[in-house]
N, CA, C and O of each residue as an XYZ file, in Angstrom:
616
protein
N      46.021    -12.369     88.589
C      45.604    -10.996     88.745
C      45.059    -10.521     87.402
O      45.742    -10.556     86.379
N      43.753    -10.058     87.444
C      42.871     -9.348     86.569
C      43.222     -7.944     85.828
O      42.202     -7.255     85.854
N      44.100     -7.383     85.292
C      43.955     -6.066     84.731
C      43.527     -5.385     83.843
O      44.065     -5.348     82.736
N      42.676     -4.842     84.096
C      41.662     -3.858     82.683
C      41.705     -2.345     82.808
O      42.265     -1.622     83.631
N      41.245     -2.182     82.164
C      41.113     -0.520     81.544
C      42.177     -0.033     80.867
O      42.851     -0.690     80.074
N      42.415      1.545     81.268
C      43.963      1.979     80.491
C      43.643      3.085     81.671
O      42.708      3.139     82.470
N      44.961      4.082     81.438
C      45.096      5.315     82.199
C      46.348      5.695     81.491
O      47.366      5.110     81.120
N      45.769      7.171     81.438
C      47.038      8.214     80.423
C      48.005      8.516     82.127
O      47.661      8.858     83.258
N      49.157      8.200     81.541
C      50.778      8.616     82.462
C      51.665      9.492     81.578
O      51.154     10.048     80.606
N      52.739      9.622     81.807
C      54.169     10.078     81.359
C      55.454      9.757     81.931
O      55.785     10.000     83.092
N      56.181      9.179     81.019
C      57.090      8.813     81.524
C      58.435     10.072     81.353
O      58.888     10.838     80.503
N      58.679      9.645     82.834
C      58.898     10.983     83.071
C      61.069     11.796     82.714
O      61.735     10.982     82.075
N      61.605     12.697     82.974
C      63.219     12.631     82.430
C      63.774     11.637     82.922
O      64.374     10.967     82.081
N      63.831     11.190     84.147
C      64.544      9.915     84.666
C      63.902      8.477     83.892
O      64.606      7.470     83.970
N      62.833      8.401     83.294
C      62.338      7.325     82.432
C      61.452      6.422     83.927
O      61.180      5.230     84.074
N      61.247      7.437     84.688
C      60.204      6.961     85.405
C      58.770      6.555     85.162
O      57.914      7.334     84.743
N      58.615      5.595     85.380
C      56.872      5.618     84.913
C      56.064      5.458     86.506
O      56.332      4.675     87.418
N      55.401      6.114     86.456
C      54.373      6.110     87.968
C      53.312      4.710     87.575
O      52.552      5.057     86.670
N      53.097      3.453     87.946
C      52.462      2.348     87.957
C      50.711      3.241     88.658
O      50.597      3.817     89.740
N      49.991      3.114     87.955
C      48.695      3.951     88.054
C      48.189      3.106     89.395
O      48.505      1.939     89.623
N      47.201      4.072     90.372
C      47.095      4.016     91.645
C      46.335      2.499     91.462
O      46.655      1.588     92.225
N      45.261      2.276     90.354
C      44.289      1.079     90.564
C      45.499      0.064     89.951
O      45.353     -1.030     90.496
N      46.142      0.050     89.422
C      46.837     -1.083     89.513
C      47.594     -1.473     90.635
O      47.476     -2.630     91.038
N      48.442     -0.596     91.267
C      49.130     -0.953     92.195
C      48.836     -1.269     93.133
O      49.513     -1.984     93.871
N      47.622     -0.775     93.399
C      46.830     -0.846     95.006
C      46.070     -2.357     94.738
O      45.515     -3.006     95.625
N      46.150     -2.657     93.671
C      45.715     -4.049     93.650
C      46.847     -5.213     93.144
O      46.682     -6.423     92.988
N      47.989     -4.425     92.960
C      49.027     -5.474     93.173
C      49.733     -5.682     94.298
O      50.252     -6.763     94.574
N      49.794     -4.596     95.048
C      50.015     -4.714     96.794
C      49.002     -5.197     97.453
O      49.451     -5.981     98.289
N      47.703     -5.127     97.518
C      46.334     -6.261     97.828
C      46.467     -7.435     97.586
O      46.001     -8.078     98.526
N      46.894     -8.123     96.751
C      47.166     -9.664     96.424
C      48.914     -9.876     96.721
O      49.618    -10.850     96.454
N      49.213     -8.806     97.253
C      50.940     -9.590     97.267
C      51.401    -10.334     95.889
O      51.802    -11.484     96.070
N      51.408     -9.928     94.712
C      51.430    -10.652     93.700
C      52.920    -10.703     93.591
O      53.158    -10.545     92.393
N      53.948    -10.833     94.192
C      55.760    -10.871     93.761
C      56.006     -9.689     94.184
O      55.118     -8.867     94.414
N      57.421     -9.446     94.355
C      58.010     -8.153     94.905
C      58.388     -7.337     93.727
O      58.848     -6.250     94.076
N      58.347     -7.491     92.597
C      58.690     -6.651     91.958
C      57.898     -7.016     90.343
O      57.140     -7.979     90.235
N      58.126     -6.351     89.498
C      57.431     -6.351     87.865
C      58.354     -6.729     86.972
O      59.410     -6.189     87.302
N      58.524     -7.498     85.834
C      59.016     -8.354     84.717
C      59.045     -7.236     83.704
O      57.907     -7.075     83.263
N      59.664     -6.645     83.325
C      59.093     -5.364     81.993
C      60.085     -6.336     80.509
O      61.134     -6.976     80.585
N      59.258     -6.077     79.397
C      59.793     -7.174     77.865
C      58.929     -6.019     77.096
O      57.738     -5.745     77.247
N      60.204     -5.235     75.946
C      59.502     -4.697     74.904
C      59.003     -5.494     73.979
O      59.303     -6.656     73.704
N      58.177     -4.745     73.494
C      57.212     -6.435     72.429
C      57.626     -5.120     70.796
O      57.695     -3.902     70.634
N      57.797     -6.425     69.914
C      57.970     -5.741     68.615
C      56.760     -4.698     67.810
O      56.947     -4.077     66.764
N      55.554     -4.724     68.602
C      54.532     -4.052     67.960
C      54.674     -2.277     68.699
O      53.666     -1.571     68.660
N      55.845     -1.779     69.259
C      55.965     -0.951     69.665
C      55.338     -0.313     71.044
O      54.750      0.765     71.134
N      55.614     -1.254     72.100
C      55.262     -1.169     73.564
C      55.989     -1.843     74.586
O      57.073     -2.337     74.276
N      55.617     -1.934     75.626
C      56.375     -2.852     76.818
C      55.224     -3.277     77.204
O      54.128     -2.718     77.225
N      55.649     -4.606     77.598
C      54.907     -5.559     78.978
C      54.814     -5.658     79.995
O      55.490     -6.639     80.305
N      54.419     -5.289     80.744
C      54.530     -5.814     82.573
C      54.080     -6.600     83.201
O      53.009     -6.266     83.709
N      54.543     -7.904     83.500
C      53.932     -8.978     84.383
C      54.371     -8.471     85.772
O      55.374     -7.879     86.169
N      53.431     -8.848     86.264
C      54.184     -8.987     88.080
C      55.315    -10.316     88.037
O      55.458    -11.229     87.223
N      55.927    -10.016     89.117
C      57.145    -11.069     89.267
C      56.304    -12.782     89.179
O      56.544    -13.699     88.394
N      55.461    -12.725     90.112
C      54.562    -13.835     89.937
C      53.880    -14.499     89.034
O      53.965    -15.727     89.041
N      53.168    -13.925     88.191
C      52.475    -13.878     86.807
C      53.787    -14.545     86.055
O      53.898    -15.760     85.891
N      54.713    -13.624     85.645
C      55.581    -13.713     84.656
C      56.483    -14.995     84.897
O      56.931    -15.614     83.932
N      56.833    -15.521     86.667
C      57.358    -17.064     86.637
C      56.526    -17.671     86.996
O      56.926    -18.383     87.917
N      55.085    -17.878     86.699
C      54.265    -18.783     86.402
C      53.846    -19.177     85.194
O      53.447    -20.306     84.909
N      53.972    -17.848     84.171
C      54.210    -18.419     82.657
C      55.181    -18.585     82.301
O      55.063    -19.083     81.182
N      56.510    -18.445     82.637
C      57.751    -18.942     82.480
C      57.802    -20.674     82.615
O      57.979    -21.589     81.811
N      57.535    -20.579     84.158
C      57.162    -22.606     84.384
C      56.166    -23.122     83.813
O      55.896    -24.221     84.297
N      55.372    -22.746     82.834
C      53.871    -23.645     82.578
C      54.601    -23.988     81.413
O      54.527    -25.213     81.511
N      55.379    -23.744     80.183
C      56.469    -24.248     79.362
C      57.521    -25.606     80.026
O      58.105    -25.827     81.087
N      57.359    -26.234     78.831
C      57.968    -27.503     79.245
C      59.649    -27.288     79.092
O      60.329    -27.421     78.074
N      60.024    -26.956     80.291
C      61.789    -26.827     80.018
C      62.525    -28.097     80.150
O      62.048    -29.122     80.638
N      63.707    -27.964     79.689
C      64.025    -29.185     79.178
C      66.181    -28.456     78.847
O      66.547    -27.283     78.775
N      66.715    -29.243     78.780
C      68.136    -29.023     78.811
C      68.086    -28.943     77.060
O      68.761    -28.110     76.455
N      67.409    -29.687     76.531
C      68.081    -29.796     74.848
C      67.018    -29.398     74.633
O      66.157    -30.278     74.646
N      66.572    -28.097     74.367
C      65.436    -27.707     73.550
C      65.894    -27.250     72.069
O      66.979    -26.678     71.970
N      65.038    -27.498     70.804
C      65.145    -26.947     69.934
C      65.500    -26.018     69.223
O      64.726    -25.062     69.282
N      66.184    -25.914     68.698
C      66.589    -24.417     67.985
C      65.846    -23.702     67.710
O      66.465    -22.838     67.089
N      64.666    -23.396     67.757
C      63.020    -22.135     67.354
C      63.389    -21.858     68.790
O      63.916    -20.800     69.132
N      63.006    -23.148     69.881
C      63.011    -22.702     71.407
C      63.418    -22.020     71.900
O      63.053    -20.911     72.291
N      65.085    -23.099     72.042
C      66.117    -22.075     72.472
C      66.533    -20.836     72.019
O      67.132    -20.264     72.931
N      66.460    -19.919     70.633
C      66.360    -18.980     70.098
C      64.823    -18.076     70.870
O      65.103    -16.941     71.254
N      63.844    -18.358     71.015
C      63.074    -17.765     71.514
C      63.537    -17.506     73.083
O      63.279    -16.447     73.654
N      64.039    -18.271     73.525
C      64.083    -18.329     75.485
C      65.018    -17.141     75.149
O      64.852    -16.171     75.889
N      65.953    -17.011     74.204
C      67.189    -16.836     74.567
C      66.706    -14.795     74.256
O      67.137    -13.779     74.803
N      65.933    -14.951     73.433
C      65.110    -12.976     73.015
C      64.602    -13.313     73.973
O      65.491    -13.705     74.730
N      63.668    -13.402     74.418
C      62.388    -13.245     75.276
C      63.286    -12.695     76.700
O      63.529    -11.586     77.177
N      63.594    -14.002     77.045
C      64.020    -14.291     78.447
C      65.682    -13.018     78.610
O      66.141    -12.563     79.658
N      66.152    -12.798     77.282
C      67.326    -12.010     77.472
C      66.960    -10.561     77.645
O      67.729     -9.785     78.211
N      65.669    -10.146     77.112
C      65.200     -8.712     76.657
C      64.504     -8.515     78.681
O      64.365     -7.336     79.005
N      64.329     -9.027     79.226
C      63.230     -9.169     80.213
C      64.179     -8.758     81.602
O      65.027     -9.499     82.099
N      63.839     -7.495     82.051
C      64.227     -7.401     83.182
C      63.309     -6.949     84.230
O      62.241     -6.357     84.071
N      63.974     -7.377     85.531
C      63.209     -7.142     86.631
C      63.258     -5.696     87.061
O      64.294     -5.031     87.081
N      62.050     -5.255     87.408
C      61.779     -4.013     88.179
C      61.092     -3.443     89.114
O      59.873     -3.308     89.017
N      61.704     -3.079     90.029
C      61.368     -2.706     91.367
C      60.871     -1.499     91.592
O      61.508     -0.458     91.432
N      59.616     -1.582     92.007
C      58.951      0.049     92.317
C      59.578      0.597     93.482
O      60.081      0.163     94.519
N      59.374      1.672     92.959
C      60.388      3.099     94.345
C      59.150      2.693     95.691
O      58.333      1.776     95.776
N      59.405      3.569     96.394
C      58.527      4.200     97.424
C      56.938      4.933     96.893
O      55.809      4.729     97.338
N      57.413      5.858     95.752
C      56.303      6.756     95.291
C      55.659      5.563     94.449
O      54.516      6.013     94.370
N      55.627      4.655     93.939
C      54.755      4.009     93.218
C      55.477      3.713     91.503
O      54.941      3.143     90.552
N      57.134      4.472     91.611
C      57.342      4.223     89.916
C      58.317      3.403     89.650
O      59.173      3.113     90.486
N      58.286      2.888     88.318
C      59.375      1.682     87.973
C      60.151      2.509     86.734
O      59.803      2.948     85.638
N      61.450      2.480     87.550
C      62.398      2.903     85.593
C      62.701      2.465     85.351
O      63.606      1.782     85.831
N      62.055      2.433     84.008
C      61.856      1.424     82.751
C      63.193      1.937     82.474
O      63.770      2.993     82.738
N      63.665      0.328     81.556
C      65.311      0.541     81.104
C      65.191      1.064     79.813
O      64.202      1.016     79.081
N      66.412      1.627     79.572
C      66.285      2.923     78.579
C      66.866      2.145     76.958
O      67.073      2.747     75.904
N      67.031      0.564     77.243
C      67.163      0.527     76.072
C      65.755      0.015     75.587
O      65.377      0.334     74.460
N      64.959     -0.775     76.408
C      63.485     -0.974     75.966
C      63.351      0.141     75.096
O      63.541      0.268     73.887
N      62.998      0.885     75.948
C      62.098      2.451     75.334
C      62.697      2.662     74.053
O      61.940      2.520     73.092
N      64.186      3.048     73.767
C      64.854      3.150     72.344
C      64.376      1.405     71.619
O      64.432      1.445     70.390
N      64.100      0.492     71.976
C      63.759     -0.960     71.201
C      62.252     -0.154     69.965
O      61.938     -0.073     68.778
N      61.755      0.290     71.461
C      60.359      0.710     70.731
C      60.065      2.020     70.508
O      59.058      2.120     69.806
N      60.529      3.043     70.817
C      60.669      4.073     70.250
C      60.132      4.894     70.977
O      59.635      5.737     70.230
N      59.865      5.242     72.415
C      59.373      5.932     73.424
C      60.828      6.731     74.119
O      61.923      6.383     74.563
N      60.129      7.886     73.915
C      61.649      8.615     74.846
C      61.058      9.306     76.162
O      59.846      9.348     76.375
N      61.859      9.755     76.886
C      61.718     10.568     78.129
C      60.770     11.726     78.006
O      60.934     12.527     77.086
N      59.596     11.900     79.037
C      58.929     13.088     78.550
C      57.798     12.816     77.781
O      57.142     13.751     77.322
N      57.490     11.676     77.587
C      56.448     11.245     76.687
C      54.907     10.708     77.277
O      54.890      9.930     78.231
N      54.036     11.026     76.849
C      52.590     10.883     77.309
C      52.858      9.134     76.752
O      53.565      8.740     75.824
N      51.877      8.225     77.853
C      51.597      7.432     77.502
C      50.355      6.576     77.859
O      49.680      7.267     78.622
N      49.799      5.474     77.666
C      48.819      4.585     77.822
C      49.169      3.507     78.684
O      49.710      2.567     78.101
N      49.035      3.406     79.708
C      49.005      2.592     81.037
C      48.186      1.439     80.765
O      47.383      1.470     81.698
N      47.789      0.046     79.774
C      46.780     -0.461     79.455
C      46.590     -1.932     79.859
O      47.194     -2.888     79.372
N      45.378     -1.977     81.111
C      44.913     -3.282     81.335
C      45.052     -4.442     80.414
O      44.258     -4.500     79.475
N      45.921     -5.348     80.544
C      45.470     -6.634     79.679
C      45.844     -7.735     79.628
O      46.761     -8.290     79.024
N      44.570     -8.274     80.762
C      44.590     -9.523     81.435
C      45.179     -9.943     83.018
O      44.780     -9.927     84.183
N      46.479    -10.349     82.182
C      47.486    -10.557     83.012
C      48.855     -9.718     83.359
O      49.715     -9.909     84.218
N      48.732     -8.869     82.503
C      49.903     -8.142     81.978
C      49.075     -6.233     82.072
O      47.958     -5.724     81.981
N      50.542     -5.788     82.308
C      50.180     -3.809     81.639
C      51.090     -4.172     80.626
O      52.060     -4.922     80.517
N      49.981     -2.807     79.403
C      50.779     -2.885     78.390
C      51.078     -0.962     78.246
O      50.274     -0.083     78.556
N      52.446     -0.790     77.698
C      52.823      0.753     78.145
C      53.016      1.043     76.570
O      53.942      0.623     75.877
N      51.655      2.070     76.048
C      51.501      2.150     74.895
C      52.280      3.771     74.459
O      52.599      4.388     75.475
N      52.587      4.451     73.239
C      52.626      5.628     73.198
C      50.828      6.482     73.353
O      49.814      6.040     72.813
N      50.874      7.241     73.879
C      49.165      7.796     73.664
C      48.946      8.167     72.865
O      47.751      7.902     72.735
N      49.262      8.706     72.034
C      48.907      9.422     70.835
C      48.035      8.477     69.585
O      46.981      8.538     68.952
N      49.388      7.486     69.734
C      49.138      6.089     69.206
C      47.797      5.361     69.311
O      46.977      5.040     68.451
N      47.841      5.173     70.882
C      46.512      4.032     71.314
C      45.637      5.328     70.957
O      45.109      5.064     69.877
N      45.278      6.497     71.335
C      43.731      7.053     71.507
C      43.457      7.277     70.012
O      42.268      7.473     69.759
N      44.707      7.295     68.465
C      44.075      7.224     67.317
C      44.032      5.817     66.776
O      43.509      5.676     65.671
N      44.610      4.526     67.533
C      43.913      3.392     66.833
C      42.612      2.497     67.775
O      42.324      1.316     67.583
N      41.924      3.470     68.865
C      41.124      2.944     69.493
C      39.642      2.869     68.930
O      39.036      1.825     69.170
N      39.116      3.667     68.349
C      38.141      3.203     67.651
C      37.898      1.731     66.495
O      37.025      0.878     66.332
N      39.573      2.159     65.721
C      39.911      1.081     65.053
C      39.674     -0.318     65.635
O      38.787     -1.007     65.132
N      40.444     -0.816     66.717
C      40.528     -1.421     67.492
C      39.072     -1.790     68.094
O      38.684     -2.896     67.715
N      38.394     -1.262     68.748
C      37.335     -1.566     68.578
C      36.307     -1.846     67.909
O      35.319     -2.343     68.448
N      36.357     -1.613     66.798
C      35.583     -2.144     65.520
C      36.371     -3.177     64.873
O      35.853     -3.335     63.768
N      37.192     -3.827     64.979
C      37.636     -4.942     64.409
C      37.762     -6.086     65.484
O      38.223     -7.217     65.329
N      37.060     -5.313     66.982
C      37.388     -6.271     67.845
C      36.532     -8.095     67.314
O      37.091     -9.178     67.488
N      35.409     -7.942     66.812
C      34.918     -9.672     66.353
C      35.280     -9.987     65.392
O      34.865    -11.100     65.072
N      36.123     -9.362     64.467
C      36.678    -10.348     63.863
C      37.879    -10.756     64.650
O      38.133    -11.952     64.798
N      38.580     -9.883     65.127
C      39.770    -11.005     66.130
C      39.223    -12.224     66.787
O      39.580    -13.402     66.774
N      38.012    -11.431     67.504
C      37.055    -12.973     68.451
C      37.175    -14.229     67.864
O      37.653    -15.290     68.267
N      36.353    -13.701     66.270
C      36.319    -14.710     65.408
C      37.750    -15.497     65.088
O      37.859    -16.704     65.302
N      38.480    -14.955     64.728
C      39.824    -15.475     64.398
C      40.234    -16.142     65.313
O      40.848    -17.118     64.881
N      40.187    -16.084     66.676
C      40.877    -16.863     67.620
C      40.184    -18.064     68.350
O      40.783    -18.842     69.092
N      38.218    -18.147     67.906
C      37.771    -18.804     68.338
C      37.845    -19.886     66.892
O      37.598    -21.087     67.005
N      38.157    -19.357     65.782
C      38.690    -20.603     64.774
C      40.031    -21.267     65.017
O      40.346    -22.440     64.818
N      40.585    -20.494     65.380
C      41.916    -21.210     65.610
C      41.802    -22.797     67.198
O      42.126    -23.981     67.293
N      41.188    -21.798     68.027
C      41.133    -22.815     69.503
C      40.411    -23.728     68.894
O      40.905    -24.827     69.148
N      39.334    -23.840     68.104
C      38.614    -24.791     67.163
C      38.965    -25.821     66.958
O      38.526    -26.815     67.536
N      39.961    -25.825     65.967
C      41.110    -26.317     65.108
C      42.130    -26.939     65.962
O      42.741    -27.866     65.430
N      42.485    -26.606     67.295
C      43.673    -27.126     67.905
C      42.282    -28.317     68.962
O      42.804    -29.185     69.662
N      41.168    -28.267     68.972
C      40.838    -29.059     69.864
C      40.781    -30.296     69.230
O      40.474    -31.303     69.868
């Protein structure tokens, strides 16, 4: 599943977030899993895979009983921070309230609903609409940076 754009929400006193109409209506169109994967990420946001998405990149990793200590230390954040969430009836998922304190979003707060890729990413707004120009003007050198790197690994 394809997700792009952004859309301003609020998450609301119950720490509801309303999943924006073009996403959802196209995650109920593909049947993508019954429910959403939410993982705060350290750059100050959350993730949302669909249930599907998120154990298909879960299995494309080579698991294994004796994995490494980097590994197993990573499975063990990643996979421990990551819970499942089930949209209501009206279209919203509440987000768990220690995410939000991980990254610093409280109840009542405007936010950025943001396409990307495979994933929503649940930004503060204030945040994304003053580093979006930024962001867009540094977008080729990232290009650049990542098409040196895939370079290098071929």
């Amino acid at each position: 599943m394809l997700f792009t754009g952004f859309s301003e929400h609020v998450i609301d006193g119950k720490f509801r977030l309303a999943v924006p109409a073009k996403y959802r209506n196209q995650w109920v169109a593909e049947r993508d899993g019954g429910a959403w994967m939410c993982i705060p990420w350290p750059t100050g946001h959350l993730r949302l895979y669909t249930e599907s998405t998120f154990g298909a990149l879960a299995a494309h990793g080579g698991a294994t009983l004796t994995p490494d200590e980097d590994t197993a230390e990573l499975e063990a954040r990643l996979y421990g921070l990551a819970e499942r969430l089930e949209m209501d009836s009206a279209g919203r998922l509440v987000l768990p309230r220690q995410h939000l304190d991980l990254i610093g979003l409280k109840a009542e707060t405007q936010v950025a609903v943001v396409g990307a890729r495979n994933r929503l990413e649940v930004h503060d707004l204030a945040g994304w609409k003053s580093s979006l120009a930024d962001r867009f003007k540094s977008l080729p050198d990232l290009v650049q940076r990542i098409e040196i790197r895939q370079k290098g690994q071929a």
